[in-house]
C-alpha positions in Angstrom: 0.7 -79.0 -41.9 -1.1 -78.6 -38.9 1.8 -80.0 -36.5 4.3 -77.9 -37.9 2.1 -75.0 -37.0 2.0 -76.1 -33.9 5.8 -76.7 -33.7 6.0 -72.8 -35.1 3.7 -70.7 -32.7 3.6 -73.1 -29.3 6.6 -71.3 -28.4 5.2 -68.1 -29.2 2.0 -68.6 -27.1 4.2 -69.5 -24.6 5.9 -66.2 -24.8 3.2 -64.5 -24.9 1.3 -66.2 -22.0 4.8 -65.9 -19.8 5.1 -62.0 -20.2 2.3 -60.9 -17.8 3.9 -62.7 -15.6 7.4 -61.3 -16.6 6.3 -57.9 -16.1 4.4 -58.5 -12.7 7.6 -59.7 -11.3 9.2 -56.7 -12.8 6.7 -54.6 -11.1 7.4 -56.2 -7.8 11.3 -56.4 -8.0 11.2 -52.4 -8.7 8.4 -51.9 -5.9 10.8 -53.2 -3.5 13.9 -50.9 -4.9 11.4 -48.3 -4.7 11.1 -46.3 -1.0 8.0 -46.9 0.0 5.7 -43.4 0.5 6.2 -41.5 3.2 3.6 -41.5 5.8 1.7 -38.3 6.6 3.2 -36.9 9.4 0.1 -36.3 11.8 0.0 -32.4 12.8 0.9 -32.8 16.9 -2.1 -31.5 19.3 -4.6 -31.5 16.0 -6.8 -34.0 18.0 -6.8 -31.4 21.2 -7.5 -28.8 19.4 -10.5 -30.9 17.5 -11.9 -31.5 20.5 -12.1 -27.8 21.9 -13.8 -27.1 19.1 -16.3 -29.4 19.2 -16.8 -28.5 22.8 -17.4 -24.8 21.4 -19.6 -26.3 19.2 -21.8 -28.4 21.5 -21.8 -25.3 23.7 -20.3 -27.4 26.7 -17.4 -24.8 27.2 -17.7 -21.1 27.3 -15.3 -19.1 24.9 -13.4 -17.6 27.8 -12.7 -20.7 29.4 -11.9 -22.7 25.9 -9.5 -20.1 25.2 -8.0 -20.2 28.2 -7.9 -24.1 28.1 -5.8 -24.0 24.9 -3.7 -20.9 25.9 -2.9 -23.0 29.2 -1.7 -26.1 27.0 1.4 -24.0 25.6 2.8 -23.1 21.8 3.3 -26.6 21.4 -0.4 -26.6 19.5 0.3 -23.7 17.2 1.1 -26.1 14.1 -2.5 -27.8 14.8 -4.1 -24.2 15.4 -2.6 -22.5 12.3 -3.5 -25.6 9.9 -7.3 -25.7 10.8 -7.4 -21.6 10.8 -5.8 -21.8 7.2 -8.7 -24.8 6.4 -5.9 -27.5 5.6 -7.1 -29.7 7.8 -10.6 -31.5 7.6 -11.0 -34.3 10.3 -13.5 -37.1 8.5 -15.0 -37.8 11.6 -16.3 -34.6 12.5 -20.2 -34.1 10.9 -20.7 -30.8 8.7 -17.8 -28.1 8.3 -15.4 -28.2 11.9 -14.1 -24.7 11.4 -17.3 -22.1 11.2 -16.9 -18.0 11.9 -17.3 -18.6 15.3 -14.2 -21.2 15.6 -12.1 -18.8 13.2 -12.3 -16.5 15.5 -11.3 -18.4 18.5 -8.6 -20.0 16.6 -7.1 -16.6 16.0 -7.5 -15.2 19.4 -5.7 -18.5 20.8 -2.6 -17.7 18.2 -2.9 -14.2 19.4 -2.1 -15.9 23.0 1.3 -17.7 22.5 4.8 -15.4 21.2 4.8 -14.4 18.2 7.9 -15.7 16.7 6.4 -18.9 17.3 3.4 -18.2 15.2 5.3 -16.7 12.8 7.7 -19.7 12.3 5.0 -21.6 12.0 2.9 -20.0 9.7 5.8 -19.7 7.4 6.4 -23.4 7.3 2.7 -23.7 6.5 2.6 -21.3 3.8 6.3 -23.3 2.5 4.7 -26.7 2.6 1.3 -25.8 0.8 1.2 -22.7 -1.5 -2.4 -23.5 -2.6 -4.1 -20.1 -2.9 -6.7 -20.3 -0.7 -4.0 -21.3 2.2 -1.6 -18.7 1.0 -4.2 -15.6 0.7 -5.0 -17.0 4.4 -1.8 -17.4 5.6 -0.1 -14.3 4.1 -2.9 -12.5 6.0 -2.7 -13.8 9.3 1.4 -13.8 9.3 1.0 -9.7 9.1 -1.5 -9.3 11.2 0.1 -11.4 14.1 3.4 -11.2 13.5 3.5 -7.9 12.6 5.8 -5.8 9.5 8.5 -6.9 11.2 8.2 -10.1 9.9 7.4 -9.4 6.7 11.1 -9.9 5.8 10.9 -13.6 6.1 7.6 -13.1 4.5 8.5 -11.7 1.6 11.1 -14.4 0.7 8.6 -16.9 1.0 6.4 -15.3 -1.3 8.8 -14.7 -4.2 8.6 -18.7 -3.8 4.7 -18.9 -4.7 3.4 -19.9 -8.2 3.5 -16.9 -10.7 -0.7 -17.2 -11.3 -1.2 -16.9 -7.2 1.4 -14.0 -7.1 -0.7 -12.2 -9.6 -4.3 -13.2 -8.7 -6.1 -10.2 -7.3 -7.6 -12.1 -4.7 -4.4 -12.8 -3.1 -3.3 -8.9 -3.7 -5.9 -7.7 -2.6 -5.4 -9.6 0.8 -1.4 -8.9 1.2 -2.7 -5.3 0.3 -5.2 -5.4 3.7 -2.7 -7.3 5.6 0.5 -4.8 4.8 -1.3 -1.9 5.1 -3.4 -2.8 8.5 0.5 -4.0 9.6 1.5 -0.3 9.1 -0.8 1.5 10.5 0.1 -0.5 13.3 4.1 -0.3 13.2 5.1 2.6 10.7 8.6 2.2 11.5 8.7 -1.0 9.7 8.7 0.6 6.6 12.7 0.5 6.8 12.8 -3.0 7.3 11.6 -3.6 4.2 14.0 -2.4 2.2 16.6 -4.6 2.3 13.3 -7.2 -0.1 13.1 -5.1 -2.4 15.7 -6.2 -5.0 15.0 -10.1 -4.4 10.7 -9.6 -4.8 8.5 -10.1 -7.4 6.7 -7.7 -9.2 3.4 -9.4 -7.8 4.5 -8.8 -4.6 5.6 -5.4 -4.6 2.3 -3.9 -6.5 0.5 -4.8 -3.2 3.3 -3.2 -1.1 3.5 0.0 -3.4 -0.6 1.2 -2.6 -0.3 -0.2 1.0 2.7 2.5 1.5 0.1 4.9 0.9 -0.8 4.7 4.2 2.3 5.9 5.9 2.4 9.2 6.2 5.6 10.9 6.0 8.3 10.4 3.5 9.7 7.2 4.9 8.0 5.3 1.7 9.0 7.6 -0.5 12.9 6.0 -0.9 10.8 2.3 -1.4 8.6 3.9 -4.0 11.8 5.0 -5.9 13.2 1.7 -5.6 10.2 0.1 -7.1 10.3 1.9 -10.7 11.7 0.5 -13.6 11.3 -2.8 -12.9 7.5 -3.3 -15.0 4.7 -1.0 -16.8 2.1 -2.0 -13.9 4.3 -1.9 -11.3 6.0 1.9 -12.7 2.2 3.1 -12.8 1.4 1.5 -8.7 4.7 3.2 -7.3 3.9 6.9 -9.2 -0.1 6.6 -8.2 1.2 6.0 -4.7 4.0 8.8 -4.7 1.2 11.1 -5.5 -0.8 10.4 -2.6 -1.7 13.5 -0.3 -0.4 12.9 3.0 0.3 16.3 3.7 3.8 15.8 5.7 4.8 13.9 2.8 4.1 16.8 0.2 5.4 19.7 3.1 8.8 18.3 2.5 10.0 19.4 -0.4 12.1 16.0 -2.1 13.8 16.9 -5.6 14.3 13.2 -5.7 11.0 12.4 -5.7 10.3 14.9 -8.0 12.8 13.8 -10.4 12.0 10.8 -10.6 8.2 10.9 -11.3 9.6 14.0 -14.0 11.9 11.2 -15.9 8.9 9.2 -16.2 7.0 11.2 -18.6 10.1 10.0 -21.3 8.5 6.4 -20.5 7.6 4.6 -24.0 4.6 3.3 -22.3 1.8 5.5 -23.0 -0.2 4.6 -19.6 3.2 5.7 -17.7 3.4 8.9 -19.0 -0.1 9.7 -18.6 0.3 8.5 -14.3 3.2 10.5 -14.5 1.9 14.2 -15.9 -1.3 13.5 -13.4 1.4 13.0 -10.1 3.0 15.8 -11.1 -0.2 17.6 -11.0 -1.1 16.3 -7.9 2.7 17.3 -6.7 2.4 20.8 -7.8 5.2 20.6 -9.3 5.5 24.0 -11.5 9.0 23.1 -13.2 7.0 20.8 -15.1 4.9 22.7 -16.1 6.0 23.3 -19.2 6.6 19.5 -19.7 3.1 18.6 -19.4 2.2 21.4 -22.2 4.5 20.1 -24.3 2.3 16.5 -23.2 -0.8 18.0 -24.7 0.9 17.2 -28.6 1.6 13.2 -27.5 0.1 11.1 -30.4 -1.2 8.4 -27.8 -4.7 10.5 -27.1 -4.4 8.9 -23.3 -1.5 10.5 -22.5 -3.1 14.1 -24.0 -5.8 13.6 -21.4 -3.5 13.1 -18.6 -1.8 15.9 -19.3 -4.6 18.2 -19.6 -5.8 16.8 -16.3 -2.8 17.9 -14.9 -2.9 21.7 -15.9 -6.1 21.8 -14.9 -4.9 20.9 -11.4 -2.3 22.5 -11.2 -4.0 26.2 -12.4 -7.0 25.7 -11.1 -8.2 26.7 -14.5 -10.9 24.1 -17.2 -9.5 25.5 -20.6 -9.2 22.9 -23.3 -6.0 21.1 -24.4 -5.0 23.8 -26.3 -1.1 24.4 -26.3 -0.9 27.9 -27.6 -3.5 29.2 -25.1 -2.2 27.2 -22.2 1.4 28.3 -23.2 0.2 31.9 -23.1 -1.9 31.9 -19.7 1.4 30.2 -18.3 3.7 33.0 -19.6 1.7 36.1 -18.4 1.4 34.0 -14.8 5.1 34.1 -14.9 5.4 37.9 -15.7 2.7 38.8 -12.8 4.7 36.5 -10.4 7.8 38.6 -11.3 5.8 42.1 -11.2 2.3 42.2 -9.3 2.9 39.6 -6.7 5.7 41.2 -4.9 3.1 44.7 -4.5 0.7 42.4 -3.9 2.9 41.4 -0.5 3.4 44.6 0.6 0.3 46.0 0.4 -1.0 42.7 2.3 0.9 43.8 5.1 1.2 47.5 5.1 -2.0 49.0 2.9 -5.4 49.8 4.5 -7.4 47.3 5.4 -9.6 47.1 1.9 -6.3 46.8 0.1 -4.9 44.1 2.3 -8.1 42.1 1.5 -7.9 42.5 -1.7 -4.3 41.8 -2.1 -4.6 38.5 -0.5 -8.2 37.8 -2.4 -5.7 37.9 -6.1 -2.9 36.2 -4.7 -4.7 33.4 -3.4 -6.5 32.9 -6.3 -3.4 31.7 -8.0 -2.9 28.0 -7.1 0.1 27.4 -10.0 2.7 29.0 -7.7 1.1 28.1 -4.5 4.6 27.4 -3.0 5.9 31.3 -3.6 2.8 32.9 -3.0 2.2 31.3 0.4 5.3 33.7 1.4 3.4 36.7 0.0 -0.2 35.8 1.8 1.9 35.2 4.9 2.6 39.2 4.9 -1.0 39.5 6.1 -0.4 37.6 9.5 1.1 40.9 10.4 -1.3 43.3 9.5 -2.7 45.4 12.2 -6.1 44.6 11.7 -6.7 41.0 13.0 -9.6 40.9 10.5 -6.6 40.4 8.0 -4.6 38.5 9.3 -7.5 36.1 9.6 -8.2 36.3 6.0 -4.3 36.0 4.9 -5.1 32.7 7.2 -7.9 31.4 4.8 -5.8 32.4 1.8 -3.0 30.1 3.1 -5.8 27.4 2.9 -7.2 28.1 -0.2 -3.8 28.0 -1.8 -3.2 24.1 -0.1 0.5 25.0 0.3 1.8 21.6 2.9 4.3 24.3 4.2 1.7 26.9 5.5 1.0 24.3 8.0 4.0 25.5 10.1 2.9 28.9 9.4 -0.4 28.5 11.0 0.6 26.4 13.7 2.4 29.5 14.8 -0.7 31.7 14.5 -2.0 29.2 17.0 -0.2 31.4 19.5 -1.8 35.2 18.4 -3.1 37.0 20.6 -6.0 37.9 18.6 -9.0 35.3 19.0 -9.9 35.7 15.3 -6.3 34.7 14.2 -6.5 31.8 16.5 -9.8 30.5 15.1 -8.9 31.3 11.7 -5.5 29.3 12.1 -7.1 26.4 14.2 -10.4 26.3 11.5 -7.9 26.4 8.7 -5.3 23.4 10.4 -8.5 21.2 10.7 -9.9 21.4 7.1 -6.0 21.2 5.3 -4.9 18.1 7.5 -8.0 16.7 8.7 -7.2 16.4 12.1 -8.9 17.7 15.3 -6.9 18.6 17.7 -6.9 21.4 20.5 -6.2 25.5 19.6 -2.6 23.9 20.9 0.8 24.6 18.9 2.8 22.2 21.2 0.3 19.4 20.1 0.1 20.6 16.4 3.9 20.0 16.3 4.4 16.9 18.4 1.8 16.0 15.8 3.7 16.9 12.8 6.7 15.8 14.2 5.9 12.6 14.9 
């Protein structure tokens, strides 16, 4: 019995025994059909570069002349420079970390050296090849803030290319956020060259882009800011917040587009939408809407209730509660004294005695709702004949924070009486917050810019 059971399973041992070796030749036959791994392509000039640095470090070259050893040494190194700025490159035979602040800093100034389309080229290839998100928050950074807005085009494509989780981490925002606005303030005409990214960006991207056009002032961003809505709830709420900003130029042109479009908003289903848009509205002055917003104050979503009653109280100036009967009456008898009072108001600002041009300009001053009309009536006083008047129809223009009166005082720059002058230059440097000479050339080379 025992032989045949040796007869039965010797084979089978055999099999057994033989498939290791089966499989191992397997391996090797499909290791050899296999292409073998690609090398790592080693970065050209890294080991220059590592060296300068370690010079820098061992204090055996001065900064000046390190920099102007590597400037000397041509473009050629930017691939080395921008991988050990971006910290993708660790030699293992350099003791403790290469790249400290010091070296960061030269490393930028030497990319700061060589053309910029170079650098940028570069970058973007580094930023292509490894879209980790400490390289890309890095990269994203530095490609702005050498290259400029300008390239921000090429930029932007690469970006929509990123991982959806570095897109949206608010690390990396926050940096594009620095980097784009910083690139603005540099080049506001770049704004326009943006456009043309819009359609083909992610939502991640733009949120950044739709606070950083903030900083432009002007209404350039405006057209961008329209773009941007209806594309996602947080990205609706970043484009209103930032069409509500208070660059003055912005608000002293009057744009029914704008306008409309934050007005259409407050139809959003989102609650949080609604609420951004009654509080830009606000913040626009806008007093068609005004009615809107009161109608806001019955919204079931309590959020949206307190946006609106933020609003009101902005744009009246008033602190009543969010009562809609009250706030519908108060804005009905506003409307009847526009139609009635305001126009006597305007004439006795320019023609009554003095007591009753001060007090006419005191009442209609005091009226912030219809800031936009009664700036016209204040603007009556500039003519009275006591320059004590027209001073004070000067600080009622401020008070009532009208963008337009700018023009207006600008104007006054040029009276002949000193206290019109100082009233107008006093009242130019608190609304726009600049500080320029008693000079109406300047004021509108300023607002023409």
């Amino acid at each position: 019995m025992f032989v045949k059971q040796s007869r039965i399973f010797a084979p089978l041992v055999g099999v057994l025994c033989a498939a290791p070796l089966v499989s191992s030749a397997w391996a090797r036959a499909d290791d050899q059909r296999r292409p073998a791994a690609a090398a790592p392509v080693p970065t050209p000039g890294l080991d220059v570069v590592v060296q300068i640095l370690r010079d820098l470090r061992a204090e055996t070259v001065e900064p000046r002349d390190a920099l102007r050893r590597i400037s000397a040494l041509g473009p050629s190194l930017v691939p080395a420079v921008v991988a050990l700025r971006c910290g993708s490159v660790a030699p293992s035979d350099v003791e403790g970390p290469l790249v400290d602040e010091q070296a960061r800093v030269f490393l930028l100034d030497a990319l700061r050296t060589w053309p910029s389309d170079r650098v940028v080229a570069s970058l973007l290839q580094h930023l292509r090849d490894d879209p980790h998100l400490a390289a890309a928050m890095e990269t994203t950074g530095l490609t702005l803030e050498i290259g400029g807005i300008r390239s921000s085009g090429r930029l932007f494509e690469l970006l929509s290319e990123l991982e959806p989780e570095i897109r949206s981490a608010p690390c990396f925002q926050a940096r594009l956020e620095d980097a784009l606005e910083g690139a603005l303030r540099v080049d506001p005409g770049g704004v326009s060259v943006l456009r043309p990214y819009l359609a083909a960006s992610n939502v991640e991207v733009l949120m950044p882009l739709a606070r950083a056009l903030a900083c432009v002032q002007g209404n350039g961003p405006v057209s961008l800011w329209m773009d941007m809505l209806h594309r996602s709830r947080e990205l609706d709420i970043e484009a209103l917040k930032a069409m509500g900003t208070s660059d003055l130029r912005r608000l002293a042109s009057y744009d029914d587009r704008r306008i409309l479009a934050v007005r259409e908003m407050l139809d959003s289903r989102d609650p949080a939408t609604r609420r951004t848009a009654a509080i830009v509205l606000g913040q626009l002055g806008d007093i068609d809407s005004f009615e809107l917003i009161i109608d806001q104050l019955m919204d079931p979503e309590p959020v949206v209730r307190r946006g609106a009653l933020e609003a009101l109280r902005t744009m009246s100036g008033l602190r009543m509660p969010a009562d809609v009967g009250r706030w519908a009456a108060w804005h009905s008898a506003r409307i009847e004294w526009l139609d009635a009072i305001a126009p006597e108001l305007a004439v006795k600002a320019r023609h009554g005695d003095s007591e009753e041009a001060f007090d006419a300009i005191r009442e209609l001053a005091s009226v912030p709702l219809f800031r936009r009309e009664l700036s016209l009536f204040v603007s009556e006083g500039l003519d009275h004949r006591d320059p004590g008047v027209a001073a004070a129809a000067c600080h009622g223009l401020l008070a009532l924070g009208e963008p337009t009166s700018v023009v207006t005082m600008i104007d006054c720059l040029d009276d002949r009486r000193e206290p019109v002058r100082e009233a107008a230059r006093t009242g130019l440097a608190l609304m726009t917050g600049e500080n320029l000479p008693s000079d109406s050339d300047l004021w509108l080379r300023w607002l023409n810019q």
